[in-house]
N, C-alpha and C positions, 0 to 999 in steps of 0.2 A: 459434474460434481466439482472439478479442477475450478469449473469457471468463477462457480458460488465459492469458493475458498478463495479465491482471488479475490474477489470484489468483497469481501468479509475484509482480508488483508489491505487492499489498496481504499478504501474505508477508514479503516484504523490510521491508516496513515495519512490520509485527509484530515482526521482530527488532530492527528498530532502535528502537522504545517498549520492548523487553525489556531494552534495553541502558542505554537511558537510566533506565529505572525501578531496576533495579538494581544498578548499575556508575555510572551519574548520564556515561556515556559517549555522545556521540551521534555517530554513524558517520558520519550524511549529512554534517553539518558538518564531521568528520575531515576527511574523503574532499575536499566540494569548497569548503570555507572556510562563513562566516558569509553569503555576499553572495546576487546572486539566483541563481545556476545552484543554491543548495539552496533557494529558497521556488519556484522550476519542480519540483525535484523534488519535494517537501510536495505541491505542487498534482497533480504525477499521480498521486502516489500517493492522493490525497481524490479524485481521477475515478476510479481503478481499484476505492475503496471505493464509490463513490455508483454505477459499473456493476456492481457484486455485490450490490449490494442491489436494483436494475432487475430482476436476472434473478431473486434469488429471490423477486420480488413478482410476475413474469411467471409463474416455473416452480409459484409458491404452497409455498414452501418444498423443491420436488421437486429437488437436488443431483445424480442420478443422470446429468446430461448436458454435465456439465462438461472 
């Protein structure tokens, strides 16, 4: 369940580096300003990327149990 909530999260935040890379728009900052409720959010979304990489170094690349 961790892992589905992670890739839900590390997701959202693919689209928000899509948006900024191309649009130069950044959503989180839209959403909830420049202060710290967006560097809490930056930092789950860096835990949700550093637990998908946990598992695919657990699973040895193996995805199928997501």
């Amino acid at each position: 369940m961790i892992t589905l909530i992670a890739t839900i999260i590390a997701i959202i935040g693919c689209v928000n580096w899509f948006l900024v890379g191309v649009f130069t728009f950044n959503l989180v900052t839209w959403i909830f300003g420049a202060g710290i409720i967006a560097r809490i959010i930056y930092g789950i979304v860096g835990i949700a990327g550093f637990w998908l990489i946990y598992v695919l170094i657990r699973k040895r690349g193996r995805i199928s149990e997501i």
